[in-house]
C-alpha positions as CSV (number, residue, x, y, z in Angstrom):
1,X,-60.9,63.7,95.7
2,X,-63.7,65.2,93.3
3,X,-65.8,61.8,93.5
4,X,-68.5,60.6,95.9
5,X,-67.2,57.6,97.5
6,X,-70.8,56.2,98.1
7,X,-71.4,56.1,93.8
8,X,-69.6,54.1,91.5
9,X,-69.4,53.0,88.2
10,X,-67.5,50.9,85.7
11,X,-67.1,52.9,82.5
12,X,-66.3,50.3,79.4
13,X,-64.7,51.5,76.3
14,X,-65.0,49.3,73.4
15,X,-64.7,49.3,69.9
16,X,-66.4,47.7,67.3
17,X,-69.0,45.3,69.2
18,X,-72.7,44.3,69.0
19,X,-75.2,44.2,72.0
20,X,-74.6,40.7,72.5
21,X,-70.6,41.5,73.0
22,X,-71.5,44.0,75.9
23,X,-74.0,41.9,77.6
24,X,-71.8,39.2,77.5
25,X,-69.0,40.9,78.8
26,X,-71.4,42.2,81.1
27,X,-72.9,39.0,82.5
28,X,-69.6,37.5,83.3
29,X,-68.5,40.8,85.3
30,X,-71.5,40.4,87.5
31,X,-70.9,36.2,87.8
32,X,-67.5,37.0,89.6
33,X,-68.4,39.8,91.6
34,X,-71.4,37.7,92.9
35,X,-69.5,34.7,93.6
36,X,-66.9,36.7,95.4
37,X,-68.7,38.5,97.2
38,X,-71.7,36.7,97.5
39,X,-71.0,33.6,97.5
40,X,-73.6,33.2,94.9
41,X,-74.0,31.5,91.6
42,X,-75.7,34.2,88.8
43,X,-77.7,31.5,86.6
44,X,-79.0,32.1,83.1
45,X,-79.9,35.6,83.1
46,X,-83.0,35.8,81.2
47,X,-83.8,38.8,78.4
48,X,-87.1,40.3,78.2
49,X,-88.9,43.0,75.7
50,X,-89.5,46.2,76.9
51,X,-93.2,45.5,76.1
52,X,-93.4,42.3,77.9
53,X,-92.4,43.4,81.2
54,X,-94.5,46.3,80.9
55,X,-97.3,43.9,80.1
56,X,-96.5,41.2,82.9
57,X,-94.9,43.5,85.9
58,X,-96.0,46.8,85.0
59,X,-92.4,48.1,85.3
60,X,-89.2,48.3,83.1
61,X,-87.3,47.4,86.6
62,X,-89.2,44.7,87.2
63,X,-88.5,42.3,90.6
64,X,-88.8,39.0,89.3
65,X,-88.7,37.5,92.8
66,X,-92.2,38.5,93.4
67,X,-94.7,36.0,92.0
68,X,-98.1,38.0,90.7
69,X,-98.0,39.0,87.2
70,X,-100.6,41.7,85.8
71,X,-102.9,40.0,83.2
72,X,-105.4,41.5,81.3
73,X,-109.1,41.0,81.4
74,X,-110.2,43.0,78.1
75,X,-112.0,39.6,76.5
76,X,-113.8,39.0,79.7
77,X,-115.4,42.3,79.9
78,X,-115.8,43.1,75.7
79,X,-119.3,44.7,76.0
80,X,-120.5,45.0,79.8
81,X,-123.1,47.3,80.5
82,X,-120.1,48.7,83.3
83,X,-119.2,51.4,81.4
84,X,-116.0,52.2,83.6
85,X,-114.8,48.7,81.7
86,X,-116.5,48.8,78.2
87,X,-115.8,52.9,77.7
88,X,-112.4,52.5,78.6
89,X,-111.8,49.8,75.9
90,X,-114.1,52.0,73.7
91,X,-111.6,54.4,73.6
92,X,-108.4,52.0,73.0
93,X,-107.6,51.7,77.2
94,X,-107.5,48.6,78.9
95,X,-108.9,46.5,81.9
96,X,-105.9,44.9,83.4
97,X,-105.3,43.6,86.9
98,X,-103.3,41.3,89.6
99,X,-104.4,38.9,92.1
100,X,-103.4,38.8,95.8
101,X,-103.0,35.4,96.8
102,X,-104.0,35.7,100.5
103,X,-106.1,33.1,102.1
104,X,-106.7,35.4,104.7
105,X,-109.9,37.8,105.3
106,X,-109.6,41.1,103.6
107,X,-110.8,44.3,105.1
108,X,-111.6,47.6,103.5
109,X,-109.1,49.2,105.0
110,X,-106.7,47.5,103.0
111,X,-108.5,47.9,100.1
112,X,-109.1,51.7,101.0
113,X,-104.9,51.5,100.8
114,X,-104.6,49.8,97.6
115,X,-107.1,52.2,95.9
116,X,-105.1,55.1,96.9
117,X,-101.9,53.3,95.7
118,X,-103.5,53.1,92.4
119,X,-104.3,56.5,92.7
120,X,-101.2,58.0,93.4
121,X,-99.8,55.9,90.9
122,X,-102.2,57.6,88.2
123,X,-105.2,55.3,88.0
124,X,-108.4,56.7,88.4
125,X,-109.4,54.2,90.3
126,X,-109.5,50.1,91.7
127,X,-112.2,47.5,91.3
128,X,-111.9,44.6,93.3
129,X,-113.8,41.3,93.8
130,X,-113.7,39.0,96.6
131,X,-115.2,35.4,96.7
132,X,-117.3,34.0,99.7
133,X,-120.1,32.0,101.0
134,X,-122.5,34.2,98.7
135,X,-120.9,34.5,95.2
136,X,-118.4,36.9,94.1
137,X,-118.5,40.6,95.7
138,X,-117.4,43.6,94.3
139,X,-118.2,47.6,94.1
140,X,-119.6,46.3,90.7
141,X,-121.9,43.9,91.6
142,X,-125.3,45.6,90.6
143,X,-123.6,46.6,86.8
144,X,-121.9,43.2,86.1
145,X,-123.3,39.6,86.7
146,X,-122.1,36.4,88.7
147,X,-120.4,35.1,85.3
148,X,-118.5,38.3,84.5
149,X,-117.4,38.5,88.1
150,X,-116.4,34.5,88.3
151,X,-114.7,35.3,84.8
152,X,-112.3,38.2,86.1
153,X,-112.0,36.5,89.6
154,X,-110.8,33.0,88.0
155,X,-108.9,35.0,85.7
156,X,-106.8,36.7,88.2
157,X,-107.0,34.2,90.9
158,X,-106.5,31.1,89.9
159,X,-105.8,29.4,93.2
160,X,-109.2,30.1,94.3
161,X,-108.6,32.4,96.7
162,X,-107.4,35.6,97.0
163,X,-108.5,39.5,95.8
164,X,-108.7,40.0,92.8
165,X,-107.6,44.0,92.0
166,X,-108.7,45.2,88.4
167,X,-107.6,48.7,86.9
168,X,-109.4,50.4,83.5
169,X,-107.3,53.2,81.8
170,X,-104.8,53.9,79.1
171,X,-102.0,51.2,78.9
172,X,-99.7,53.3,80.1
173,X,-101.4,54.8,83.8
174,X,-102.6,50.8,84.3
175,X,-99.3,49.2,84.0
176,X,-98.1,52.5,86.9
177,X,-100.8,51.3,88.7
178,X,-100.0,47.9,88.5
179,X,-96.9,47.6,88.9
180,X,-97.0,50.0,92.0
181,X,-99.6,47.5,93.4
182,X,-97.8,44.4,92.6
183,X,-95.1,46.1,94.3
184,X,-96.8,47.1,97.5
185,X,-98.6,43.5,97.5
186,X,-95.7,41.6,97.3
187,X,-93.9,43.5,100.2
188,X,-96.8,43.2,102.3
189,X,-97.5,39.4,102.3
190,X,-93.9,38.7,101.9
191,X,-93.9,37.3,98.8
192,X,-90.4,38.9,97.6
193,X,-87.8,36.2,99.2
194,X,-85.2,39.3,99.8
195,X,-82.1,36.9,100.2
196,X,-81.9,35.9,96.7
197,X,-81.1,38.2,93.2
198,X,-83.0,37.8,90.4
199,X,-81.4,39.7,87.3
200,X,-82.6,40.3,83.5
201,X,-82.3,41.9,80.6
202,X,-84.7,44.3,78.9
203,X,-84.4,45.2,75.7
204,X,-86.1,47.0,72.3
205,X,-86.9,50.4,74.5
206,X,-89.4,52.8,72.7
């Protein structure tokens, strides 16, 4: 009578065991209620780093059913005269970013939206690039060249198409901004195929 009937939990009590023993015990749990009430099969549930999804997803509750990974552009942009890129890795920060893999036209609006989504998310800012008929365009364009643009769009967009959405800041307020892009991205070009589960493990938090 004293418990919400919307929450629940399994509470496991368990002596002497390792990490592996729970997981396992775990994993096999989440199998049967799946198949039963699913009708699904849970596959190999794979195990990442805490650093590693940080570094790819930009989250520590990542959903692995959306495609884009955040990759990071520091090499590319070692020594532009941009100094919103070359102070920030000055200082130890980083120039990360994602790709949205949209053949379609872009408008500013959107990008207007995705800015503030960094934003609120605690970047202090977006740079974006978008290929056409005349090069590579960007906010950027008169502090970094064709080659550093092609660089950083080839780099995030490897299809060939696409915007390509850059963040320079501390590791920490890029992968928030990041993630809460790839996120937001991934929900609006429907990327995320919301009838299948995707699990994982994370593991070695700070």
């Amino acid at each position: 009578a004293d418990r919400q009937p919307e929450f629940s939990q399994i509470d496991i009590e368990m002596s002497f065991v390792e990490e592996d023993d729970i997981r396992r015990l775990n994993e096999g749990m989440l199998r049967e209620i799946w198949k039963t009430f699913r009708g699904t099969e849970v596959k190999e549930i794979p195990t990442y780093t805490y650093n590693d999804v940080m570094n790819r997803f930009g989250s520590d509750k990542p959903d692995l059913r959306n495609p884009i990974e955040i990759r990071d552009c520091g090499e590319i942009v070692k020594g532009v005269p941009f100094k919103v890129f070359s102070d920030t890795l000055e200082r130890g920060g980083v120039v990360r970013g994602i790709g949205v893999p949209t053949k379609d036209d872009v408008s500013r609006s959107m990008i207007d939206k995705w800015t503030q989504v960094s934003k609120d998310n605690h970047a202090k800012g977006l740079v974006w690039i978008k290929k056409d008929a005349e090069g590579y365009q960007s906010p950027a364009n008169k502090f970094l060249d064709q080659t550093i643009l092609k660089g950083l769009y080839e780099r995030l967009c490897p299809e060939g198409h696409g915007v390509a959405l850059i963040v320079a800041d501390d590791f920490k307020n890029a992968a928030s901004a990041l993630g809460a892009l790839r996120n937001t991205v991934g929900a609006q070009f429907n990327l995320i195929d919301t009838k299948v589960d995707k699990f994982c493990w994370v593991v070695d938090f700070p």
